[in-house]
N, C-alpha and C positions, 0 to 999 in steps of 0.2 A: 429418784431424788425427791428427799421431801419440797412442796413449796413453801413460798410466804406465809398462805393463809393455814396454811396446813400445821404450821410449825406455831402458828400465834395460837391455834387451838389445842397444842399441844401445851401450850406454857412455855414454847423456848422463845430467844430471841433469832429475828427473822438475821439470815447472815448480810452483813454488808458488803453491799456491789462492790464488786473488783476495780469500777469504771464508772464513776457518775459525772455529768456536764450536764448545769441547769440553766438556758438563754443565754450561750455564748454570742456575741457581736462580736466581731471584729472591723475595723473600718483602718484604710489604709489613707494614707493621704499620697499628695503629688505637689511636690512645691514647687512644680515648672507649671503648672495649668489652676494650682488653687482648689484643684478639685478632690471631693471626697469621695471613696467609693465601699459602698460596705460590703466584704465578701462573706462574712458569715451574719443570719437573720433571725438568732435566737434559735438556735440547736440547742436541743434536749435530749440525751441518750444514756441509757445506762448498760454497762456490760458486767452480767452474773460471773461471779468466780466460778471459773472450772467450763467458762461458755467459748467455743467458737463463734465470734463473730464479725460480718464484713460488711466493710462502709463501703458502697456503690454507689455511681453517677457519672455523667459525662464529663469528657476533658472541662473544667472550670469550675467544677460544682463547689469546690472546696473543701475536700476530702483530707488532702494535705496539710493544709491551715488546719482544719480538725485536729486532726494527728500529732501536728511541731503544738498546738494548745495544750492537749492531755499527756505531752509529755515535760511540757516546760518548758519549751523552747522559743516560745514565742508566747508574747501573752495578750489576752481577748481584754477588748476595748470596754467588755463587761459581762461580767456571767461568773462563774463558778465553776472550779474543777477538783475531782477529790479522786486518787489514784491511791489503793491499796492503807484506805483509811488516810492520806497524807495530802497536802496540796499539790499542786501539780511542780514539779521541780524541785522538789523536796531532796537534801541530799540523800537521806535516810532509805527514801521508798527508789529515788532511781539507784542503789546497787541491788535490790530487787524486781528489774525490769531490764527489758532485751530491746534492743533497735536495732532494725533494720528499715534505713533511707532510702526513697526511689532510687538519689544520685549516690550512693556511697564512697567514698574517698580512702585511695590503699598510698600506701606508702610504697612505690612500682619497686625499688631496690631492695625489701624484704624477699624472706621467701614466705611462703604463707604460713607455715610453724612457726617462725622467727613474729609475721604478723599476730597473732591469734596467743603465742607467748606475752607479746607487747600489750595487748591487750586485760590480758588476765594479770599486768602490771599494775594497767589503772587501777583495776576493783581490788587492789591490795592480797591478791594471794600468794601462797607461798609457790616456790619457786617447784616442788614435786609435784603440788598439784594443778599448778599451771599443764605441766609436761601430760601430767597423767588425764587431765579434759582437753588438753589440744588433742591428743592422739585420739579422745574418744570420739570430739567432734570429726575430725577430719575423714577419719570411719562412717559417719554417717554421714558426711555430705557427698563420700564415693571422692572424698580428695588426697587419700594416701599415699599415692604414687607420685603427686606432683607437691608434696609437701615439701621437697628444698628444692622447689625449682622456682626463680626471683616473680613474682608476681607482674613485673613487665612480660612476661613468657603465657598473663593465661588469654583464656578467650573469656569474652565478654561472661557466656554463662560458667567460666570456673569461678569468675570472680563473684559471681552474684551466689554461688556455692559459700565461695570463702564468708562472704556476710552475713549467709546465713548462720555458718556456723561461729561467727565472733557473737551475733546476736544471742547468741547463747552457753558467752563463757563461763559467765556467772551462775549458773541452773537460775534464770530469772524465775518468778512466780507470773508475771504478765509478758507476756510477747505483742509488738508493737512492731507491723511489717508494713512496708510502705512497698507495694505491686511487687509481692515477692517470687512471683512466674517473670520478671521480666527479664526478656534476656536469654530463656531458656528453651532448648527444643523439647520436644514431645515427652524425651526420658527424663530430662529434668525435669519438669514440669510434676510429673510421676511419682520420681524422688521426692519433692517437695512437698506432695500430698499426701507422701507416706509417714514424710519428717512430723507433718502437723497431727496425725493420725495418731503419733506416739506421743507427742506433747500432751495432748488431749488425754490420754490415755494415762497420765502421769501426774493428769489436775491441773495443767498447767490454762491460765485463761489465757486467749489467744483472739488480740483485735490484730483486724489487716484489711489492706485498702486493694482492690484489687477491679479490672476491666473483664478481667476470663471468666466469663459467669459460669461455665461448665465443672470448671475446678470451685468455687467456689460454691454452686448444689451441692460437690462433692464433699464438701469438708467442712461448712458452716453449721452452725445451729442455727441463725439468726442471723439477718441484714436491717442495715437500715440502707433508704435511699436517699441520694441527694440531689436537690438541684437548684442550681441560683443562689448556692448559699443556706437554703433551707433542708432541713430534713423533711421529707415529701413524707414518707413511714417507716416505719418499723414492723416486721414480720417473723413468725418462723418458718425454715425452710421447707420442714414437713407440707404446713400450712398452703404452702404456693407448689412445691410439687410432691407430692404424695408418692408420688409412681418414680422416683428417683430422676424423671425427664427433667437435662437441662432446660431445655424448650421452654418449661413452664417459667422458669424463673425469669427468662428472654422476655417471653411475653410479659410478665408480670410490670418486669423493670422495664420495659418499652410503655406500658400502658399509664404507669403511674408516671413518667414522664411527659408522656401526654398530655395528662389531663392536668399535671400541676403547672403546665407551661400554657394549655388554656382558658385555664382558671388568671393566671398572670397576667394574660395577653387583657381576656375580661374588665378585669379590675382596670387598667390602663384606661380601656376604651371607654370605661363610664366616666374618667375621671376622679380615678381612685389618686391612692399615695403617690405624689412624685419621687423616683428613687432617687435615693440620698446620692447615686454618682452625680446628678443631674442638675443640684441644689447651688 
């Protein structure tokens, strides 16, 4: 793949990120205590077209909020977000984009064709080609056998199946997965690495939030990490394990944890910034 610099030397124009966010903030309030709390700290990240990549960090980091910001769903108290050349909640650019929620919400009395039909309502397709991409998704999420059995009947992981494959009724250009192992045994899991494996394979760019760092050496290009609201760095995966070992990336994401929460602790102790929950 040519690069940036590469391509400015050539005379072309450099392509524009699939994913840009420049100093998001977010700050929540509580009108029972008065109090403010910022959970995002001026995050800055861009995701290449055609890139796998995965936003990491402990339970609170604010990974989530990340994610409902770059897709539109929530809007940042200040900053900037530009999703496939368009602002973030753009009607235009979301029927070129796939979601899939930590918490996903089914309709239990469908069956999951009847679901994955309904869906391919919203994005205004015709009714053969709904039939003819429900049947192909359902094939690749390994769910063609329980296709008209009512969605109150599956297990936690058919359903995280089923989501996958709505997230992908419309052949989206960006994929947007919120912990998309969850939920799943060993072979799902598998499945799912294979699923993203083709996506990738098809150009598709692919951001996702994710805790399984094994699966994710596996399949990323590029992480950033996060913690307290900040983006601590950005990496490639190569970069951090060479040798394909998860481990390394364990260690890596344990280390820059460390030191960005030492670094924090630091600043506190000389008398640095009072955080803005505290104000």
């Amino acid at each position: 793949m040519t690069s940036e610099s590469e391509q400015s030397k050539n005379g072309e124009q450099p392509v524009a990120p699939a994913v840009e966010a420049a100093n998001l903030v977010k700050d929540v309030f509580s009108d029972f205590l008065r109090k403010r709390t910022r959970v995002l700290q001026g995050v800055s990240l861009t995701v290449r077209r055609g890139e796998t990549y995965g936003l990491l960090g402990p339970n609170g980091a604010g990974k989530t909020t990340t994610l409902k910001i770059l897709l539109g769903l929530m809007r940042p108290t200040s900053g900037k977000v530009t999703v496939l050349d368009g602002p973030a909640g753009d009607r235009k650019t979301l029927y070129r984009i796939g979601y899939l929620p930590e918490n996903p919400y089914f309709y239990s009395h469908l069956t999951g064709a009847e679901f994955l039909d309904f869906i391919g309502q919203l994005f205004g397709m015709p009714r053969q080609a709904r039939r003819e991409r429900a049947a192909e998704l359902l094939d690749l999420v390994k769910m063609r056998d329980a296709a008209e059995r009512p969605m109150r009947k599956y297990s936690k992981g058919m359903l995280q199946r089923l989501g996958i494959a709505q997230s992908l009724i419309n052949d989206p250009e960006v994929v947007f997965w919120d912990e998309p192992m969850s939920g799943l045994d060993p072979i799902g899991r598998r499945d799912v690495r294979e699923i993203l494996k083709q996506l990738k394979q098809a150009g598709k760019t692919i951001f996702l939030n994710s805790h399984l760092l094994p699966d994710v050496n596996e399949v990323c290009d590029r992480i950033g990490i996060m913690n307290k609201g900040k983006l601590v760095c950005q990496q490639r995966i190569a970069a951090i394990s060479a040798t394909g070992n998860y481990r390394d990336l364990e260690d890596y994401f344990l280390t820059m944890i460390a030191e960005n929460s030492a670094a924090e602790k630091a600043v506190d102790e000389t008398g640095g910034p009072i955080e803005d929950s505290q104000r």
